[in-house]
C-alpha positions in Angstrom: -24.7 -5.8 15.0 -24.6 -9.0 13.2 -23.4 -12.5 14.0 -23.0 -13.4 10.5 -19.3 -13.5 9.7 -18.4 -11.5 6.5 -15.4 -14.0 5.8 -15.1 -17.7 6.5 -12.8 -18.2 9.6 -11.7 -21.5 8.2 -10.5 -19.9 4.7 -8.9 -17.2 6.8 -7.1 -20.0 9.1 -6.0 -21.5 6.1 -4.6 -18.6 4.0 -2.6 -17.5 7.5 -1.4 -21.4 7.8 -0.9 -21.8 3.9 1.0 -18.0 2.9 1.9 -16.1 5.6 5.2 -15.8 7.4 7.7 -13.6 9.0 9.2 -11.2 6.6 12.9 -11.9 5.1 14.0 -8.6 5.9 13.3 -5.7 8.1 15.0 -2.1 8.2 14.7 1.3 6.8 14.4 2.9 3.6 17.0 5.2 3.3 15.9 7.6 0.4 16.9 10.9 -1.8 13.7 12.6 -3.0 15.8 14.7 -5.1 17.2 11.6 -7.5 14.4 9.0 -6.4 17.4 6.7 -5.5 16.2 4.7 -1.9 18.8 2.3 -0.2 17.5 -0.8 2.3 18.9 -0.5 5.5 18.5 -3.4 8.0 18.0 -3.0 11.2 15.8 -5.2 13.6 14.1 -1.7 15.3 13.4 -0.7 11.6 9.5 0.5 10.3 9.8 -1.5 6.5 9.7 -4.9 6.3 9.9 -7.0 3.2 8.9 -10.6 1.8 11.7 -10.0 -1.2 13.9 -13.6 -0.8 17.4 -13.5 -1.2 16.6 -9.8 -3.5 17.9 -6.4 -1.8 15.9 -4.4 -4.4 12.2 -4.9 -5.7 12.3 -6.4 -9.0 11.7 -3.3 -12.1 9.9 -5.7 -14.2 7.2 -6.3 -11.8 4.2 -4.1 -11.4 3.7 -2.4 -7.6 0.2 -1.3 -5.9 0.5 0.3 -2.5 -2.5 0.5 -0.1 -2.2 2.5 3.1 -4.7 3.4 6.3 -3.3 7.1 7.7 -3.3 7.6 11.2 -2.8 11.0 13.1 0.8 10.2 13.9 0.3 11.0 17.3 1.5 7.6 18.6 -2.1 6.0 19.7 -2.4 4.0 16.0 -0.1 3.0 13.6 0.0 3.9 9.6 0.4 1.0 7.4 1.3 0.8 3.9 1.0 -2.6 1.7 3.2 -3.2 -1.1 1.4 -5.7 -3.6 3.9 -7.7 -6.2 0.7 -7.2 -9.0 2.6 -10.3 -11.3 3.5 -12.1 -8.7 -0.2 -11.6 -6.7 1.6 -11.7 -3.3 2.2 -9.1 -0.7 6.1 -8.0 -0.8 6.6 -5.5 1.6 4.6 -3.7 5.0 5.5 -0.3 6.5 4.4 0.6 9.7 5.1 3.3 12.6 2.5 5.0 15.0 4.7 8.4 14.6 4.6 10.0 11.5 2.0 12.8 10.6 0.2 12.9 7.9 2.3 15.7 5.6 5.3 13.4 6.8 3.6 10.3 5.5 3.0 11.2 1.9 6.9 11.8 1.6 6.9 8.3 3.3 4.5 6.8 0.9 6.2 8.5 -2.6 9.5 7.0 -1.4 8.1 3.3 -0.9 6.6 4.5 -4.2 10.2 5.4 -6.2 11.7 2.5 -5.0 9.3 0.4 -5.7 9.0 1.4 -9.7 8.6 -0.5 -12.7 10.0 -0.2 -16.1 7.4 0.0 -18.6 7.9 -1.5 -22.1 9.4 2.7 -23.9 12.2 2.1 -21.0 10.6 4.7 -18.6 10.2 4.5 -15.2 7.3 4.5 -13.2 6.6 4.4 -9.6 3.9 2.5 -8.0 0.4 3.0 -7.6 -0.3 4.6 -4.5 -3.9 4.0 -2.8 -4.8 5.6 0.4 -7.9 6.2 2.6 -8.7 9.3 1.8 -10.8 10.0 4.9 -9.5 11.8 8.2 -5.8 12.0 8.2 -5.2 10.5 4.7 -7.0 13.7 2.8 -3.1 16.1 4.1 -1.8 13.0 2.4 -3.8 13.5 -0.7 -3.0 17.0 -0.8 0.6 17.1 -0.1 0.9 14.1 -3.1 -0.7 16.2 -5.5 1.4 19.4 -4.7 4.1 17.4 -5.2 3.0 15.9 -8.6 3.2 12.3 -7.4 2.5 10.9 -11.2 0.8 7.0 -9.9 -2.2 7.8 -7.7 -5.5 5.8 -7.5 -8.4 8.3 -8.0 -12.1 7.8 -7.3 -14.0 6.5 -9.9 -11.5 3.6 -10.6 -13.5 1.8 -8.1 -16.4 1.0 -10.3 -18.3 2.0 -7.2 -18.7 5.5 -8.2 -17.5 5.1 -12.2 -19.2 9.1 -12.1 -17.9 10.6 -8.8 -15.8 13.6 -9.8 -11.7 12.0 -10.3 -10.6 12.6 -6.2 -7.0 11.3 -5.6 -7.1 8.3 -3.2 -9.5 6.0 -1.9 -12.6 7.4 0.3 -14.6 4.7 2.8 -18.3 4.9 2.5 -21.0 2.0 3.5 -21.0 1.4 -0.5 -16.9 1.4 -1.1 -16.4 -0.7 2.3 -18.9 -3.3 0.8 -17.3 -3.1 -2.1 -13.9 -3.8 -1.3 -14.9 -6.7 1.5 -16.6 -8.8 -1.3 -13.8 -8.7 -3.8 -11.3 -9.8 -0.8 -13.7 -12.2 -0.3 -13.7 -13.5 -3.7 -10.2 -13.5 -4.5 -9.9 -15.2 -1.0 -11.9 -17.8 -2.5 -10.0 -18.0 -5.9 -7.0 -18.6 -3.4 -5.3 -15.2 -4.9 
């Protein structure tokens, strides 16, 4: 091991003190796959929290990424997806529950998806990008999002990492991608997002 920090504890202290808060809202998304239509219901016990202000719906002329770690849903660790506002360059939402499986949480992750969609400039929809660790748990997540012809998901080779690797849906962790990923945090970190 190392005792060289990868980030500067100071810059972390002062992004935590500077931008970070308790969310605005927190519920459930109540959501029909069949019309894409999702509802926010709040509710203090609920697994969706949001950084939205005074808005009950996400904003459909903003632009949505969604990051998520898979765990097993067998209650030890918690999945987590991200929402990222891309124009306003702030996180807007967090989902989080240590008891949903994997084939569960793709159905989980397309819904945070729908609702979360943008209207591009020919007045179609589209939902948001969806970026998952690939590895373990997340690769039933991968699968069951392309069975379901999920039409926003980050593929490898987008990374710039691997601009060859054969186009895999989500995000896969390696020494090289890991590295990767830590030194553009770092960097945006350091441009103050």
């Amino acid at each position: 091991g190392s005792d060289v920090w990868f980030f500067i504890q100071e810059l972390i202290n002062g992004v935590i003190r500077e931008k970070c808060g308790p969310a605005d809202k927190k519920g459930t998304l109540d959501f029909d796959p069949s019309t894409k239509v999702g509802k926010f219901m709040p509710d203090q016990a609920g697994t969706l929290e949001l950084w939205l202000g005074e808005d009950e719906e996400p904003s459909r002329s903003d632009r949505y990424v969604i990051g998520a770690d898979i765990s097993g849903g067998t209650g030890r660790t918690k999945s987590c997806a991200a929402v990222w506002s891309r124009n306003g360059r702030r996180k807007v939402a967090c989902w989080k529950s240590s008891g949903v499986i994997p084939y569960r949480m793709a159905g989980v992750l397309s819904a945070l998806g729908w609702w979360f969609r943008s209207k591009r400039g020919d007045g179609d929809e589209e939902p948001a990008l969806l970026i998952w660790e690939a590895n373990g748990p997340g690769g039933e997540v991968g699968k069951v999002l392309v069975e379901q012809a999920y039409p926003n998901l980050y593929h490898r080779g987008e990374d710039g990492v691997h601009p060859s690797a054969k186009r895999q849906p989500g995000w896969h962790n390696t020494n090289d991608t890991s590295e990767a990923l830590f030194r553009n945090y770092r960097r945006l970190l350091h441009e103050d997002l």
